[in-house]
N, C-alpha and C positions, 0 to 999 in steps of 0.2 A: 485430476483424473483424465484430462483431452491427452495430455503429453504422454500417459502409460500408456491410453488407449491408443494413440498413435504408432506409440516404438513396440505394444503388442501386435498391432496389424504387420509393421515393415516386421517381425519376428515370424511370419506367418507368411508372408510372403516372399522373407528369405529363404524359407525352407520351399517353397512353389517353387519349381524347374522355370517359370515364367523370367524369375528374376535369375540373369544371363550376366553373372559376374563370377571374374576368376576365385577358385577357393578360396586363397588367403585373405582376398580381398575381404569377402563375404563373412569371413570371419574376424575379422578388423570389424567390420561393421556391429557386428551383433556383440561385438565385446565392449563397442564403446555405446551402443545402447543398452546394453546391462548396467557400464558404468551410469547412462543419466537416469535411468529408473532406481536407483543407490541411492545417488543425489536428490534427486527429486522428490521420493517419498520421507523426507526425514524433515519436515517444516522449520528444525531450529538449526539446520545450517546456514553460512551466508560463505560467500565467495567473494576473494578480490579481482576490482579491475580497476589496475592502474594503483593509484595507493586510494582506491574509495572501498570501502567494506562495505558490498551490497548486499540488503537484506532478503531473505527467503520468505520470509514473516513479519506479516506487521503487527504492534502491540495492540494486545483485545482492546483494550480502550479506542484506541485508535478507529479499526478498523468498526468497532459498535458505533462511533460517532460519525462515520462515512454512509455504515447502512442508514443508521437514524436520520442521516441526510436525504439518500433516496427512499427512502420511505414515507418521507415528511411526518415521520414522528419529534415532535417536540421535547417529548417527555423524555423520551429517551435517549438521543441527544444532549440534555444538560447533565445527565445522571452520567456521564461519561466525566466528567469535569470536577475539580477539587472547586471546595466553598470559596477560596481565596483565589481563584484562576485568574489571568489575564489574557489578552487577546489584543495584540497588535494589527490592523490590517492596515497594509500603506499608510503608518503614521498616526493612525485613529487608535486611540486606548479605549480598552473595554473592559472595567475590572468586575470579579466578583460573575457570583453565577445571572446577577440580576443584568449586568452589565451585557456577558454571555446572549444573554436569553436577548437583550436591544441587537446586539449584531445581529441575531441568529433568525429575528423578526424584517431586520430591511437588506440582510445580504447573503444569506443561507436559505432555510428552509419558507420564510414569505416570501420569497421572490421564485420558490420553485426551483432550488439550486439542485444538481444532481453531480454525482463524483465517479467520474472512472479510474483509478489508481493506474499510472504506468510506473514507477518504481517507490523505493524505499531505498534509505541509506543512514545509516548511523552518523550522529551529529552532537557536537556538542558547541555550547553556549553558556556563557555567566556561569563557569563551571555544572551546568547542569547537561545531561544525555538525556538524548532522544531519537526521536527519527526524524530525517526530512523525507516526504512524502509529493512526489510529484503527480498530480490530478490533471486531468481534460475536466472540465468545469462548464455546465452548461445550465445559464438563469436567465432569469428576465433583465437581470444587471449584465453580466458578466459571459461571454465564451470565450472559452481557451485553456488555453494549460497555465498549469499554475505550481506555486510550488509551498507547501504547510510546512513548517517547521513546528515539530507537536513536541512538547517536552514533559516527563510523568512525576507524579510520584504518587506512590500509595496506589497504586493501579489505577490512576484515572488522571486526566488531563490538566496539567498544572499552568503551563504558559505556551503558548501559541505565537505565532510569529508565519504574516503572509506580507512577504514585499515583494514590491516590483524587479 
């Protein structure tokens, strides 16, 4: 909503005599902010840069087990996660939701972990697809950026993968 709202203001202001740019110019402008409000309103496209297919959207699972982090809801958090899931962090196996639930006690949500997403990108692994997810990351353990590799099935969180 900030980026419509933005290219609806510079829309409004193209039209203001204030803004002092030759015609064609001015119409170049408002044609390529037409095209990013196209863009931007449609959540299931993704765009290339370079040969990496960057995501517009991240999968609900996904994304419900990031709020569930800043929330420091527990519950809902694991409910994102298949019964059989795994969870790699630098080397440390965590299987099963029970397993889950031990990381999620000393390196997630009991240490007060919170997630700010700067992108998404499609990934694959052991033949399986997913997203990688790169986080700013800030705990009683851990600040910094980081980067999730989350992989699905059945709409909820099947294996997980955070390395250095």
């Amino acid at each position: 909503m900030t980026t419509i709202h933005t290219i609806a203001t510079f829309f409004h202001s193209a039209q203001n005599k204030t803004l002092r740019r030759p015609g064609w110019l001015r119409n170049i402008l408002l044609a390529c902010s037409l095209l990013l409000i196209i863009c931007c309103t449609d959540d299931s496209q993704a765009y290339t840069l370079g040969n990496t297919v960057m995501i517009t959207n991240i999968a609900t699972p996904i994304k419900n087990a990031i709020a569930a982090t800043n929330q420091g809801d527990t519950d809902a958090f694991i409910r994102q996660f298949t019964d059989d899931a795994e969870l790699t962090d630098w080397g440390r196996h965590f299987a099963g939701r029970s397993g889950i639930l031990r990381w999620n006690k000393t390196d997630n949500i009991g240490v007060n972990a919170s997630m700010e997403v700067i992108s998404a990108k499609e990934v694959t692994r052991d033949g399986l697809k997913g997203q990688a997810v790169t986080v700013n990351v800030k705990s009683h353990n851990f600040t910094g950026t980081g980067l999730i590799q989350f992989y699905l099935q059945n709409d909820h969180i099947y294996r997980v993968f955070i390395e250095p």
